[in-house]
C-alpha positions in Angstrom: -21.3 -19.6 6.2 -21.8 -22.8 6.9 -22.4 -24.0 10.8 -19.3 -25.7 11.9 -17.4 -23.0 10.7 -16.1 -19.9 12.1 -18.7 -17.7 13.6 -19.3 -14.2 12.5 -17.3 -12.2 15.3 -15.0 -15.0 15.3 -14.5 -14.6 10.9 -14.6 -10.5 11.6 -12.6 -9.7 15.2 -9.3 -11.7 13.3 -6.5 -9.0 12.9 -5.0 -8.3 9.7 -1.3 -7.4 8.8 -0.5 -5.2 6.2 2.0 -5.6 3.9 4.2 -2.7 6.2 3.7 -4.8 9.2 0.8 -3.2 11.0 -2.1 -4.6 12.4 -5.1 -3.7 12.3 -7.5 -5.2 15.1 -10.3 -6.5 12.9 -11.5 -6.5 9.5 -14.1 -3.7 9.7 -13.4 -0.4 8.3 -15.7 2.6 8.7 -14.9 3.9 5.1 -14.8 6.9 3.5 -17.9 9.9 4.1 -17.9 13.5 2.9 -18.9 15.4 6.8 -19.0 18.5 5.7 -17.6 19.8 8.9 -14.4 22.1 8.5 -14.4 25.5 9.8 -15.2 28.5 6.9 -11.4 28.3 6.2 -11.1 24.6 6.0 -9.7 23.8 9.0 -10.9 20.9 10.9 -12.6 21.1 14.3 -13.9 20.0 17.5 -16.9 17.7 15.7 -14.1 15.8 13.9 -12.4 15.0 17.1 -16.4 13.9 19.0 -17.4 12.5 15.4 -14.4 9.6 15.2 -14.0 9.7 18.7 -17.6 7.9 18.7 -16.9 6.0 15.4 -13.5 4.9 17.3 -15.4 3.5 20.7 -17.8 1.9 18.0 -15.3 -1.2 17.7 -14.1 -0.2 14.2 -10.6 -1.4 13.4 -9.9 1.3 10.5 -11.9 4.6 10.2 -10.9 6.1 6.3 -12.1 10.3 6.7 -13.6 12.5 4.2 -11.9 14.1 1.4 -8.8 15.8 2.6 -7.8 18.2 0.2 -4.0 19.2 -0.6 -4.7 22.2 -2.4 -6.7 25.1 -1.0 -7.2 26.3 -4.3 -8.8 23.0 -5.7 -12.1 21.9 -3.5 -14.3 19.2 -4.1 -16.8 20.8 -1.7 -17.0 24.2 0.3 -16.5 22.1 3.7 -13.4 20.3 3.2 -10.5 19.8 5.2 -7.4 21.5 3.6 -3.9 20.3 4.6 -1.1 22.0 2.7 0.7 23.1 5.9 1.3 22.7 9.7 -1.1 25.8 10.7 -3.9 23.6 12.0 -1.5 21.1 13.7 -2.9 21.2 16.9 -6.5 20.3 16.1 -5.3 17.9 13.3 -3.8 16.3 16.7 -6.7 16.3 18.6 -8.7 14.4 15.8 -5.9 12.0 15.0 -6.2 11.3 19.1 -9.6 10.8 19.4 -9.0 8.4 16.0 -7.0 6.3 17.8 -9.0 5.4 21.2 -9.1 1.5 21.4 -6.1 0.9 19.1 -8.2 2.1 16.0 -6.7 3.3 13.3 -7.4 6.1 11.3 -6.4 7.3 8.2 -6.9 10.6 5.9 -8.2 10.4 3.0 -6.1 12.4 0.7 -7.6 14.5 -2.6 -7.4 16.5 -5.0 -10.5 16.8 -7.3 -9.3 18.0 -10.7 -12.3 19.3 -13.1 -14.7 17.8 -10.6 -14.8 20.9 -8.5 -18.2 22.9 -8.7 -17.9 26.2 -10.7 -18.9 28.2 -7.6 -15.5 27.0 -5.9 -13.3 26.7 -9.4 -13.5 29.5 -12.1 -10.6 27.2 -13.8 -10.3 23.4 -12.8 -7.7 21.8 -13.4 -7.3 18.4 -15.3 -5.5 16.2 -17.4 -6.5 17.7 -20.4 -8.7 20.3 -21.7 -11.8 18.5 -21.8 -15.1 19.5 -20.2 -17.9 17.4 -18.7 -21.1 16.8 -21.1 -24.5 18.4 -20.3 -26.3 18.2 -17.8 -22.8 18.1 -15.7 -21.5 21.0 -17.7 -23.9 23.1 -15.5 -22.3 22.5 -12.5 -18.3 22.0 -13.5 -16.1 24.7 -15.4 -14.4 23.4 -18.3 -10.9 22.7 -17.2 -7.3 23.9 -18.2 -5.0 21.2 -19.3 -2.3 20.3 -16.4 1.3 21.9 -17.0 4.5 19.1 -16.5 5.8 21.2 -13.6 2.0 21.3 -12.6 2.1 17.2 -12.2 5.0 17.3 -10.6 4.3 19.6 -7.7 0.5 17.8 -6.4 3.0 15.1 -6.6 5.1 17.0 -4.2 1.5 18.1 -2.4 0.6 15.1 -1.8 3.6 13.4 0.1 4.0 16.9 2.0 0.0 16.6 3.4 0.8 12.9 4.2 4.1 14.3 6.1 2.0 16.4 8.0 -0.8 13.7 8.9 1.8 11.4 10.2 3.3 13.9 12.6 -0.2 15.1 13.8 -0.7 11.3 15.1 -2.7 9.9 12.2 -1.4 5.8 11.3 -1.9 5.9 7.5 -3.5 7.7 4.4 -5.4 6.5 1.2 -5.4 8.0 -2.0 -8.5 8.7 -3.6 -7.6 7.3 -6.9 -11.7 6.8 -7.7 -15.1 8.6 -8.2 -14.1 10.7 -10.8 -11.1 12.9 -9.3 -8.3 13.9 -10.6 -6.1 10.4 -9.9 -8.8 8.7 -11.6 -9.0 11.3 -14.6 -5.6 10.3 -15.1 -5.9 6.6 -15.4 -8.9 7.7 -17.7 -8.5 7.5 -21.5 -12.0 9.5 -21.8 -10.0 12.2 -19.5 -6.4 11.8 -20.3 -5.6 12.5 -23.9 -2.2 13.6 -23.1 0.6 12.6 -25.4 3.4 12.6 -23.0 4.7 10.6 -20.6 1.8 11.0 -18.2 -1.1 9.7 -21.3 -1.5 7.6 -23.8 -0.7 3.7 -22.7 -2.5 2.4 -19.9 1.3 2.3 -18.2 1.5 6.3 -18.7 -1.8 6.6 -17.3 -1.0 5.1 -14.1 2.3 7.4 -13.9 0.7 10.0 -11.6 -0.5 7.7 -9.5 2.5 5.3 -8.9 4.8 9.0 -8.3 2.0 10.0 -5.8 2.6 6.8 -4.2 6.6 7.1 -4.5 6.6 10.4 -3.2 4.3 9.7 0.2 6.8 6.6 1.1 9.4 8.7 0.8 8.0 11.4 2.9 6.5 8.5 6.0 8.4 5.5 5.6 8.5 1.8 4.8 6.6 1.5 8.4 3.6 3.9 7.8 0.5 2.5 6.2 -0.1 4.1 2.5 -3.5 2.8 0.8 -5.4 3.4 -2.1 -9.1 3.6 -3.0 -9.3 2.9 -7.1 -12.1 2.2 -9.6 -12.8 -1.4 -10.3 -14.2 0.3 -14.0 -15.5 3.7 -14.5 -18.4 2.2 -16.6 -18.0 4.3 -19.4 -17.6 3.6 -23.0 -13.8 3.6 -23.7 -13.1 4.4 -20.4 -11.5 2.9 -17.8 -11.9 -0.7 -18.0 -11.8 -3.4 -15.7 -8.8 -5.0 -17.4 -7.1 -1.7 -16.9 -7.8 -1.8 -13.4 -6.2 -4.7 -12.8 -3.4 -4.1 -13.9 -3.0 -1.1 -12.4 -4.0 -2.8 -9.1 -1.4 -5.7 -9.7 1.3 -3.1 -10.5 0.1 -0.9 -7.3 0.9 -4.1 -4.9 4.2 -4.7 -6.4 5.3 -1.2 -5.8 4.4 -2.1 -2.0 0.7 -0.5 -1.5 -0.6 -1.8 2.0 -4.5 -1.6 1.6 -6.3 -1.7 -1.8 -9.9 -0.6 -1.9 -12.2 -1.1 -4.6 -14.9 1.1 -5.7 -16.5 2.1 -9.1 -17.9 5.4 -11.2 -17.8 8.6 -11.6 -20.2 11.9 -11.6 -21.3 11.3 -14.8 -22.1 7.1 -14.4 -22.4 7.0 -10.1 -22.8 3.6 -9.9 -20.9 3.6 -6.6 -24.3 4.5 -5.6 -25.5 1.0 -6.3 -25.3 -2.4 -7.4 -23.9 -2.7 -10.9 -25.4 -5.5 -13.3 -22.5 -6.9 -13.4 -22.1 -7.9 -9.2 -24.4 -11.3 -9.5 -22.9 -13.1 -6.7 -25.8 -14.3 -4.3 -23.6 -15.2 -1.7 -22.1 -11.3 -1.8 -23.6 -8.0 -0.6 -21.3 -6.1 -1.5 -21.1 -3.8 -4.8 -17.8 -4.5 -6.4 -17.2 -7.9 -5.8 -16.2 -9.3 -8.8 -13.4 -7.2 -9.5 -12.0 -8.4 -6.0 -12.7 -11.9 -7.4 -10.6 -10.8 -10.8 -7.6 -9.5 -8.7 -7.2 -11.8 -5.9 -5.2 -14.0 -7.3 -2.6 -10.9 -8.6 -2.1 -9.4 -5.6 -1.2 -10.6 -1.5 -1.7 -7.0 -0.8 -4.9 -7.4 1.1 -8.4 -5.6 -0.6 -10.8 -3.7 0.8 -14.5 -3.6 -0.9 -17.1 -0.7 0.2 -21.1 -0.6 -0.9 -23.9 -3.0 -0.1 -23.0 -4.7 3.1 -26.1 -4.8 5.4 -25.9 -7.9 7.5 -23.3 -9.2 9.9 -23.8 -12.4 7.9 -23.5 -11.0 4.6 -20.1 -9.2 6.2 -18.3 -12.2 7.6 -19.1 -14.3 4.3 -17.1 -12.1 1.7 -14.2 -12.1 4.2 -14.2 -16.1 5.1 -14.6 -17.0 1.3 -11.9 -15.0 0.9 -13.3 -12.6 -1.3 -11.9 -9.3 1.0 -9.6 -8.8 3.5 -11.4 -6.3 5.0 -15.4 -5.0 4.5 -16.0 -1.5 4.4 -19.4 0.1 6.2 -20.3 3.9 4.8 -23.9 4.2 5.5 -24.4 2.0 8.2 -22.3 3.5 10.5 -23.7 6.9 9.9 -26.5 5.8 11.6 -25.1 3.4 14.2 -21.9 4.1 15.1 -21.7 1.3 17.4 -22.1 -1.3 14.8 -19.1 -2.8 15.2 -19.1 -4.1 18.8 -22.6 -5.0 18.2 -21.8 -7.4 15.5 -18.6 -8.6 17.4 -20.6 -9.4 20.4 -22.9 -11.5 17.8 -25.9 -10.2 17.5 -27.8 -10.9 14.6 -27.1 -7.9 13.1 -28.8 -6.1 9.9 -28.6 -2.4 9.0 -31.8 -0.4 9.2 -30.2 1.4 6.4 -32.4 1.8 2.9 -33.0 3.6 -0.7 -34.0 7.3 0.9 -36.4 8.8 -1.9 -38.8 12.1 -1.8 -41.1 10.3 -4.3 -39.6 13.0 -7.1 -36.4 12.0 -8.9 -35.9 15.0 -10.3 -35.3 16.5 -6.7 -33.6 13.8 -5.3 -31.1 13.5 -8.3 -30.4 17.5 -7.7 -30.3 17.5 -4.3 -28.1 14.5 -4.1 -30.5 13.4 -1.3 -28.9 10.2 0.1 -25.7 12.5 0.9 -27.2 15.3 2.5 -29.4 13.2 4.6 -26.0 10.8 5.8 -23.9 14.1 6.5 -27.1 15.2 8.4 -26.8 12.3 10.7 -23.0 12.7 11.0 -23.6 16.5 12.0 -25.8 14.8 14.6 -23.2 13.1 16.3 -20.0 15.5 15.8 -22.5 17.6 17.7 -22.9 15.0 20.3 -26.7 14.7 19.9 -28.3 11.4 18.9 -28.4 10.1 15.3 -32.1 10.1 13.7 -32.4 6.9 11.3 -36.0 7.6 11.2 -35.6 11.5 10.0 -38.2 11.9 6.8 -36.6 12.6 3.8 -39.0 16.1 3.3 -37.6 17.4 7.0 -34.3 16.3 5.5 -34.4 18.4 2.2 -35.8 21.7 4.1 -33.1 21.3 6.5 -30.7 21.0 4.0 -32.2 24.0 1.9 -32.6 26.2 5.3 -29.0 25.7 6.2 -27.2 25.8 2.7 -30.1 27.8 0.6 -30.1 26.0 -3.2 -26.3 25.6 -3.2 -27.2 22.4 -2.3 -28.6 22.0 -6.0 -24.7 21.8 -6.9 -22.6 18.4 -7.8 -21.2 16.8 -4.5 -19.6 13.8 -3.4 -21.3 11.0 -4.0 
């Protein structure tokens, strides 16, 4: 940024209005993390409420949760939070309370994970259509059964009903997760989607299930509640889902009134949202992504919202002054310094002690997923109130992990 301009807390405490007419307070967003912290029977709990009760005194301005599922039946990991009804409305309260300290907002994440649920939670995924993951994945995922019409039509109906509930428990918006391989993105997929009906085929069919999902939540909360979504800029996969694609999907997700766009990228089988893709070659960016908020900001007013890569306070308040997002979004980062936020907004020179966590062995960490388990680790730290360890070795972190979990944790998780 040059000098004379805006300063960084100056370029990053300016509020943003959403197409609904909300504000959020500043254009930092603690974005989506799998914490792996729901009771045996997926209800949330206390360390939700001390976990984003922290993340919420940090100075964020939006905090996106973990998968929230809307189907009990369809898990993306043993530990999720499952909404499908009002039974847990009291501590669903509590967390959306704790959420909101210092006008933050916070928002559910909502989910549903089609064929990418592990074969030790789904003897018979659904999806799409009838087509299993390649090896290695096919180790790890049952092949799936093919979505019935009436099928669609009621985690359509799921959907809006979990966002019903979240809006009543206190929380002030959802996203969709429409990316990273789940069953919204398997729709928009033609490597996934082979339907011939009205929900496959064209690009305009493919979106279908997510413009209803969409439909169906404004219904259910309102012209005034925040509704987002978190979508693939590509899924990097030979005649997949292409960027093109996702731009027109993004430009036709604004005009049907979307407040908050985030862009992402991958899947299980190419987990480039992991990473920089050769494609982001912007030297003035950090961020993963970034070009495809370059291809769609001039489509869209809705505003966008780019996660992955952003390490410095400077690196944060450039992409949003050269008007390349709206808002930045911090995973990682925040995992290990919750107060981030107000640390940057009271300018200091900030840069994330955050870096590539690897046991020397690929093999293990690829299997282990090692960069999640180590971040959840940290987040289990604070829900428990304890101190975060940014220094924890990545060995104590494995046999931690193995001690606690035993080799389920050699199973596919989020990523």
């Amino acid at each position: 940024m040059p000098e004379n301009e805006m300063s960084i807390p100056e370029t990053l405490a300016r509020s943003l209005e959403l197409p609904c007419g909300v504000i959020i307070k500043n254009r930092l967003c603690k974005s989506a993390m799998s914490e792996g912290l729901s009771s045996v029977d997926n209800a949330p709990t206390p360390r939700h409420t001390r976990l984003y009760g922290r993340w919420a005194d940090g100075g964020v301005g939006l905090c996106i949760t973990g998968n929230v599922m809307i189907d009990k039946s369809a898990l993306g990991e043993p530990r999720n939070v499952v909404i499908e009804d009002e039974r847990n409305l009291d501590e669903l309260s509590e967390w959306a309370a704790a959420g909101r300290a210092g006008d933050t907002h916070i928002w559910p994440q909502l989910n549903h994970p089609g064929k990418q649920s592990p074969n030790t939670l789904s003897p018979e995924p659904v999806a799409p259509s009838a087509i299993g993951f390649p090896p290695p994945l096919n180790k790890f995922f049952n092949p799936p059964r093919a979505l019935e019409e009436t099928e669609i039509e009621n985690l359509i109906e799921r959907f809006a009903r979990t966002a019903g509930i979240v809006k009543k428990a206190g929380f002030t918006g959802v996203q969709i997760h429409a990316a990273h391989g789940y069953l919204v993105s398997q729709f928009f997929s033609p490597v996934h989607n082979r339907r011939i009906d009205e929900w496959g085929g064209s690009i305009e069919n493919r979106m279908r299930f997510a413009r209803e999902i969409y439909r169906a939540i404004r219904n259910e909360v309102g012209k005034d509640f925040p509704v987002g979504i978190k979508i693939n800029s590509a899924d990097f996969m030979k005649g997949g889902f292409s960027a093109e694609e996702s731009a027109l999907v993004v430009k036709t997700l604004a005009e049907d009134g979307m407040d908050l766009i985030e862009l992402s990228g991958g899947t299980y089988e190419k987990p480039v949202m992991t990473g920089r893709t050769a494609s982001d070659r912007r030297i003035n960016a950090e961020a993963y992504f970034i070009e495809q908020a370059g291809r769609v900001r001039d489509l869209i007013s809705t505003p966008i919202l780019v996660t992955g890569g952003f390490r410095t306070g400077q690196g944060m308040a450039a992409a949003v002054f050269e008007n390349l997002v709206d808002m930045v979004g911090i995973a990682r980062p925040m995992a290990v310094d919750p107060e981030l936020p107000l640390k940057i907004l009271s300018g200091e020179q900030y840069t994330s002690s955050v870096r590539p966590l690897t046991t020397g062995i690929k093999l293990i960490d690829k299997m282990a997923l090692l960069e999640v388990t180590w971040y959840e680790q940290q987040l289990g730290y604070i829900a428990r109130g304890k101190a975060v360890r940014p220094n924890q070795g990545v060995w104590f972190s494995l046999i931690k992990t193995l001690v606690e979990n035993g080799f389920q944790v050699f199973q596919k998780r989020r990523a």
